[in-house]
C-alpha positions as CSV (number, residue, x, y, z in Angstrom):
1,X,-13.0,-12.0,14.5
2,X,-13.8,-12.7,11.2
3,X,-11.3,-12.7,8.0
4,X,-12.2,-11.7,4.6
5,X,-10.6,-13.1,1.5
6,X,-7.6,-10.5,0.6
7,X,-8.3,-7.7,-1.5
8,X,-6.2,-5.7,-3.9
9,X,-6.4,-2.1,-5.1
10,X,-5.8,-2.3,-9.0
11,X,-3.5,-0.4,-10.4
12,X,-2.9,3.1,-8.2
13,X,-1.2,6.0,-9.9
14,X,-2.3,8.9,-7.5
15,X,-2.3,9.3,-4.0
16,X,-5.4,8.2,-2.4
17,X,-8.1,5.9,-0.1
18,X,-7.4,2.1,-0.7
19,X,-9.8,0.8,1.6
20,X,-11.6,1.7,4.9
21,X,-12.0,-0.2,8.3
22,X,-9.1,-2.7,9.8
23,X,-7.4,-5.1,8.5
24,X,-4.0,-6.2,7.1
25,X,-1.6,-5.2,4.9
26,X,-0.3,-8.3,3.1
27,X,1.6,-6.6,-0.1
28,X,2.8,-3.9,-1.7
29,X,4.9,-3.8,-5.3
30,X,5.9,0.0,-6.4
31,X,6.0,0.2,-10.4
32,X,8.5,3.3,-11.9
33,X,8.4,4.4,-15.6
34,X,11.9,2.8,-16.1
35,X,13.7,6.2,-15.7
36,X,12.6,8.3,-12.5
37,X,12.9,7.1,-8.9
38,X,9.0,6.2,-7.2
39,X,8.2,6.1,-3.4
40,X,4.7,5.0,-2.3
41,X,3.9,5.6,1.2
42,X,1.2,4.0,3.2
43,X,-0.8,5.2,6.0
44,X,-3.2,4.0,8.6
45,X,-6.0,6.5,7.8
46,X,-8.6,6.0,5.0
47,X,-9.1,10.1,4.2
48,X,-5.5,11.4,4.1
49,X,-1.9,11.1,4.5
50,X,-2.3,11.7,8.1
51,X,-1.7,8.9,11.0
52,X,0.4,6.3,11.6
53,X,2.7,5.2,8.5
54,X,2.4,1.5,7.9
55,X,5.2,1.2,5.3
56,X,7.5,3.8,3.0
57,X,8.7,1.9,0.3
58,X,11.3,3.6,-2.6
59,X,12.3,1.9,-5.5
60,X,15.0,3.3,-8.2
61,X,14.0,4.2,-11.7
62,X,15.9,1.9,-13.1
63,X,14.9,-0.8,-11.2
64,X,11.1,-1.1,-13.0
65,X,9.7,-2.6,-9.5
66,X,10.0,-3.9,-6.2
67,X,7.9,-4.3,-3.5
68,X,7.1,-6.6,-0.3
69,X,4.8,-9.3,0.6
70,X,4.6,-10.1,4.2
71,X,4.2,-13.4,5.8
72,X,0.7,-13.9,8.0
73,X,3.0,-13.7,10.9
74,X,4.7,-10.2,9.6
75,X,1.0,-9.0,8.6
76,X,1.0,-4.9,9.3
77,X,-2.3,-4.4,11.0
78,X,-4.0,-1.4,10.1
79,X,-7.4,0.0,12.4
80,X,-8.8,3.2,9.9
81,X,-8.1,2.1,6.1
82,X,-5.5,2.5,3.9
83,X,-4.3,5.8,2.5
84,X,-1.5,5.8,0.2
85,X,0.7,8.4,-1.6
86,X,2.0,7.8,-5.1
87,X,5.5,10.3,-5.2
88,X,7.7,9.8,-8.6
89,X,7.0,10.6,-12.5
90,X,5.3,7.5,-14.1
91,X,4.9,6.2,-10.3
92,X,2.4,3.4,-9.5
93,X,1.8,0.8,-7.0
94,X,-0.7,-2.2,-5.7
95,X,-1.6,-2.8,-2.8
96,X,-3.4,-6.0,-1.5
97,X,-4.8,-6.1,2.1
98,X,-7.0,-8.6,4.0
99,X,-10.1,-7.0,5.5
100,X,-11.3,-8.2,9.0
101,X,-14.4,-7.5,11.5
102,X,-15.5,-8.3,14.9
């Protein structure tokens, strides 16, 4: 199995396809718009929000951010791609991932 350097998504502020194949999720940080609540779910699928969820992460208005970086023992593996979905007014997210292939 071979690793690829990690990879990040830019700024997201829609749901959509992040990437396609497996690989691992290694971060996420969910931005608000200072005032409304934002949720930014990720999924195992690289077409739709349809398939195993690989993290649901909801941060308050108020709060600006948050998010989660995993350590490379705490890694969620993903097998189809990564689909995510941007909920909240002013909502966005980043998501970094590692890319791997037989």
């Amino acid at each position: 199995m071979k690793y690829f350097g990690s990879s990040g998504s830019g700024e997201v502020t829609e749901s959509k396809s992040i990437c396609s194949g497996a690989g691992f999720l290694t971060s996420l940080m969910v931005y608000t718009d200072g005032t409304n609540d934002a949720t930014v779910t990720l999924y195992d699928n690289n077409n739709s929000a349809i398939g195993d969820v690989l993290v649901i992460l909801p941060v308050s208005g108020a709060s600006d951010y948050g998010g989660r970086i995993w350590s490379d023992r705490a890694f969620r593996k993903f097998t189809d791609g990564i689909y995510a979905v941007v909920s909240g007014t002013g909502a966005s997210c980043i998501v970094e991932y590692m890319k791997v292939s037989k």
